[in-house]
C-alpha positions, -999 to 999 in steps of 0.1 A, spaced: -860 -453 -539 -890 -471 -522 -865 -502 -519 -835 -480 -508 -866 -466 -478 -872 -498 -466 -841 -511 -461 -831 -478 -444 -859 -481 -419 -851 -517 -413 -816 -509 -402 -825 -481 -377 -853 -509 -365 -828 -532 -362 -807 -512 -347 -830 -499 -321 -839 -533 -313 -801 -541 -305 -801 -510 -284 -831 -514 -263 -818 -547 -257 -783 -539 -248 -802 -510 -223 -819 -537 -207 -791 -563 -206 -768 -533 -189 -795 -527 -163 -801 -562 -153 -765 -572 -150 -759 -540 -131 -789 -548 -109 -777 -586 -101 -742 -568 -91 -760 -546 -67 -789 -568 -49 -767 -597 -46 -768 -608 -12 -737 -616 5 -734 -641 36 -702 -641 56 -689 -651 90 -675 -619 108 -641 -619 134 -650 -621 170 -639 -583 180 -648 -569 216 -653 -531 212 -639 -511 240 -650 -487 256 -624 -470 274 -610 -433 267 -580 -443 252 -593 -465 230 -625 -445 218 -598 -416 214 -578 -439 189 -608 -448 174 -613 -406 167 -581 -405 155 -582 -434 129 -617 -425 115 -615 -388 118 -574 -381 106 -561 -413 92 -590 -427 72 -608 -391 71 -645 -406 71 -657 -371 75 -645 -360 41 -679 -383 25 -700 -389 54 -699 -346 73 -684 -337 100 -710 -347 120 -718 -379 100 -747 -371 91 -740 -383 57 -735 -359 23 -751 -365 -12 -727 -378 -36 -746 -378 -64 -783 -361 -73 -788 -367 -108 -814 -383 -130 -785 -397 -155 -763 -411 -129 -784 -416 -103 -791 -409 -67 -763 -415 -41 -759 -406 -5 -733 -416 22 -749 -433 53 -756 -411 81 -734 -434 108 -757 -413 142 -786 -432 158 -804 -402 148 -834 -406 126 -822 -416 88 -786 -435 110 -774 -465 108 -764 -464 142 -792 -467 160 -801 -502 142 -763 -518 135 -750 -547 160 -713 -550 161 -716 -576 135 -730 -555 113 -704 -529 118 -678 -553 110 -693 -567 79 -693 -527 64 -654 -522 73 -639 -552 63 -668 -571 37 -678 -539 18 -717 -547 28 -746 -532 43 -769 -550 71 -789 -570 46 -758 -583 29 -760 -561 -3 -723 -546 -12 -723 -508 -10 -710 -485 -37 -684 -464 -30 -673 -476 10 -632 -484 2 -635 -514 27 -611 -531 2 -588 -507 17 -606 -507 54 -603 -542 60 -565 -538 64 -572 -526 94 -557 -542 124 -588 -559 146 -577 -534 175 -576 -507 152 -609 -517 138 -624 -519 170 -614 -486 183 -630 -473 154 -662 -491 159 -660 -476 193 -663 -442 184 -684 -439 162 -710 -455 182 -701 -428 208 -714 -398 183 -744 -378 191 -779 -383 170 -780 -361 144 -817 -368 124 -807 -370 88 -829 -390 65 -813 -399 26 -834 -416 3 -824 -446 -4 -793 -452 -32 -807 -449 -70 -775 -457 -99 -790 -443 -129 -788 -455 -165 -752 -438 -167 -738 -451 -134 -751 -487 -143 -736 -483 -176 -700 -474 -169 -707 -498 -140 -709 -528 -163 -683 -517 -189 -659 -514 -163 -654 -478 -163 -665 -473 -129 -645 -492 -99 -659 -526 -95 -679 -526 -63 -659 -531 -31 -673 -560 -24 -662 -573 -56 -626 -563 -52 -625 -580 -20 -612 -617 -15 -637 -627 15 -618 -658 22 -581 -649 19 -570 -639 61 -567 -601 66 -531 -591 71 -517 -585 107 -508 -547 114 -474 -543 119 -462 -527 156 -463 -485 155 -434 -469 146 -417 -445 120 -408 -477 98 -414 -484 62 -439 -513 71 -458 -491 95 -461 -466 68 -477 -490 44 -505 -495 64 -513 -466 73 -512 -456 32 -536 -488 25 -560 -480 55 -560 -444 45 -572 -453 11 -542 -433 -10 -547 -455 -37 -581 -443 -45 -569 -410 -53 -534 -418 -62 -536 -454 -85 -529 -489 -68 -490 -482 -77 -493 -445 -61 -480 -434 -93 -510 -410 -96 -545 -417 -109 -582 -402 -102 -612 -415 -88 -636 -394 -111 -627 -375 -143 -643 -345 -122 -623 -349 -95 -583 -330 -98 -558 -357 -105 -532 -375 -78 -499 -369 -77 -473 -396 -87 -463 -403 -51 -431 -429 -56 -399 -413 -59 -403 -409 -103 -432 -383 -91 -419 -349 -77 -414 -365 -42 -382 -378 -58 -365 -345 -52 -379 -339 -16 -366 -340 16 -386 -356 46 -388 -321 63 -402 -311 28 -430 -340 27 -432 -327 66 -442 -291 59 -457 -300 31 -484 -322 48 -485 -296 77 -494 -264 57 -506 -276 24 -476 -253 7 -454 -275 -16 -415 -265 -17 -421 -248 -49 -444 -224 -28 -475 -243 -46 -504 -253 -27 -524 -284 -24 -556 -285 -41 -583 -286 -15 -594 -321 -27 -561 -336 -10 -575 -336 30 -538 -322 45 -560 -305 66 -567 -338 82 -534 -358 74 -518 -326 92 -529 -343 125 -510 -370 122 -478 -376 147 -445 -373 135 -440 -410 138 -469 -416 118 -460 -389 88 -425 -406 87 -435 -442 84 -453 -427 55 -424 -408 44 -399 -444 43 -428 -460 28 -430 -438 0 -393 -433 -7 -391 -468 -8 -409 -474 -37 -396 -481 -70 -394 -445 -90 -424 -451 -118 -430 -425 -144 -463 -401 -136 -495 -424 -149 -514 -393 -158 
């Protein structure tokens, strides 16, 4: 019995051991990931300053790409998450208000966030989609750059990001996205934007820039980007788009009411998208329809 003990308390020790030392391993590799310093050359843009373009810009950050819907409508920035397990996470308040990036970002620096996935120092932030931002045509880009440094101060001061034991866990098993930095090819040339205009190419990017696949899987044939978050809808013509109509995907974008008489759940922003142009909704439209028909991926 005494032999049967001893054995028995080695194994949990040894097992302990293995666990304290995959704890630590997990928290060190996640930290490299997230204080590595990136370096990187950033496009020459000029940002405008006229009213047409700062008005593009509104339209782009505030309908298209809906920043609002993570950083307030104000941008003020929102907590994303407050939790001792997963950590401490906060969107950047974008003002030159106290707590804002605004007040202390050059151009450069703007540019490095939208198209490199990092902050001012270098280090990659956690849940920007600049893998889907840097799409972005450089006039595009600009105009966006524009106005947001037109917004008001708003004084907002958020602690500074804090991934928890969970978060760096799933993190380094791969269960969380990779950081956007990481998904990002630095060196490969950013694609030209193609001219505006209700054409399947035109609708592309404005799916990429608008960051569908985040919500809706890289093959928009649903997904989710947190298993507390509803799921996306298969959006290629296999999904229930299949058996719309472009007036449908019109109205249905316009008043959140499906054909069916169903209505969007609240996490899809159509209260946003609903601002689009018509040219813009169908570019999307022929974009979508043109995709091969893939069975739902959830």
């Amino acid at each position: 019995m005494k032999r049967l003990l001893k054995w028995l308390g080695l194994t949990i020790g040894a097992l302990l051991v293995v666990l304290i030392v995959a704890a630590i391993g997990i928290y060190v590799i996640a930290g490299q990931r997230l204080n590595r310093t990136y370096s990187f050359t950033t496009p020459a843009l000029v940002i405008p300053t006229d009213e047409a373009a700062i008005a593009r810009g509104k339209h782009l950050v505030e309908t298209v790409s809906e920043c609002t819907g993570c950083h307030a409508a104000d941008f003020s920035g929102r907590a994303f998450w407050e939790d001792g397990m997963m950590g401490y996470l906060y969107s950047a308040n974008l003002t030159s208000g106290a707590g804002g990036i605004g007040a202390t970002y050059s151009d450069e620096d703007w540019i490095r966030v939208f198209i490199h996935g990092v902050n001012k120092d270098g280090r990659p932030l956690v849940l920007m989609p600049s893998h889907h931002y840097r799409n972005y045509s450089d006039e595009d880009l600009a105009a966006m750059i524009a106005y947001l440094k037109t917004q008001p101060p708003v004084d907002s001061v958020h602690p500074a990001p804090k991934l928890g034991p969970l978060s760096r866990t799933l993190l380094t098993l791969g269960a969380l996205p990779p950081l956007p930095a990481e998904r990002i090819d630095h060196d490969a040339p950013r694609p030209s934007a193609p001219a505006e205009g209700p054409t399947a190419d035109y609708g592309a990017y404005l799916v990429q820039v608008a960051a569908c696949a985040e919500c809706h899987g890289d093959a928009l044939a649903g997904g989710q980007a947190d298993p507390n978050e509803p799921a996306g809808a298969n959006l290629t013509p296999g999904g229930r788009l299949g058996d719309w109509t472009q007036d449908d995907f019109f109205n249905t974008i316009r008043t959140g009411v499906r054909p069916d008489g169903t209505t969007l759940h609240e996490f899809m922003p159509w209260y946003k998208y609903r601002d689009m142009s018509d040219t813009e909704l169908e570019a999307i439209w022929h974009y979508l329809e043109s995709l091969e028909a893939l069975p739902s991926a959830l």
